[in-house]
N, C-alpha and C positions, 0 to 999 in steps of 0.2 A: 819111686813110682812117678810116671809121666803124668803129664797133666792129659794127655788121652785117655790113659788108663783110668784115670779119677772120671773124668767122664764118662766112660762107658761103666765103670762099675753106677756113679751117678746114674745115669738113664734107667740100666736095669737094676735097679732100688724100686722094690714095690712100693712101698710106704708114701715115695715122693712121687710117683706115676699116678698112684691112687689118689693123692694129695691135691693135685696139679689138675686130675682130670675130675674130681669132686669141683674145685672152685672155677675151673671152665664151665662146668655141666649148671650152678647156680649162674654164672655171671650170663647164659644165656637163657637164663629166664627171669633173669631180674627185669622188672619193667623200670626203671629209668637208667637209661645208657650208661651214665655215671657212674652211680653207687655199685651196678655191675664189674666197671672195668677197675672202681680203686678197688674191688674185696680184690682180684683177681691180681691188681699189682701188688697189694699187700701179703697175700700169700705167694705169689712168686717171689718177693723178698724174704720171708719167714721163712720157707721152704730151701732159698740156695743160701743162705746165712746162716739163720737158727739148727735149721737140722744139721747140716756138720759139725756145727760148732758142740751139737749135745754128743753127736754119735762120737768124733773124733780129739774132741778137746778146743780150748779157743786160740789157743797159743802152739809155738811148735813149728818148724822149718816148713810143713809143708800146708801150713792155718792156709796164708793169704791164695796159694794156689788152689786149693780145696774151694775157698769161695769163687773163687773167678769160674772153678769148670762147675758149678752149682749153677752161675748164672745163665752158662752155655748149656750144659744140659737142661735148664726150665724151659731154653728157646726151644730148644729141638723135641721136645716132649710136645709144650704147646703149637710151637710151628706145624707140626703131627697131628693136633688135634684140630688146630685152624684146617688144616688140607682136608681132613678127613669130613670134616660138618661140612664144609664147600661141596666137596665132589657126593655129599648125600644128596646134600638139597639140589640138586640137578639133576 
């Protein structure tokens, strides 16, 4: 399996869609800027780490690439969700 393919199965993962867009939906009603933006890098690290590490195991030829396209699919998820509040609020 390509590291696309881990990707795009990544992206379309409900679990880390719903995941991703729960701690975007808190970190833009947290009132202080901060505490907002670490929950939001902490579950983006939890979410492209932890979660394949439970779903697929931690170890295994294709471990370290599984994490790398988690970190890329979180961008493209939240990238998604950044565009989408922008182009509301206008």
């Amino acid at each position: 399996m390509g590291l696309l393919a881990i990707i795009v199965a990544q992206v379309l993962d409900p679990v880390r869609v719903i995941g991703l867009l729960v701690l975007f939906g808190l970190t833009r009603l947290a009132e202080n800027k901060g505490t907002g933006w670490f929950a939001l890098a902490v579950g983006y690290l939890l979410i492209s780490i932890v979660w394949p590490g439970i779903l697929n195991g931690w170890t295994g030829p294709l471990a370290a690439m599984r994490f790398v396209a988690g970190f890329l699919s979180n961008a493209i998820i939240l990238g998604l969700a950044f565009l989408v509040t922008r182009l509301w609020r206008r």
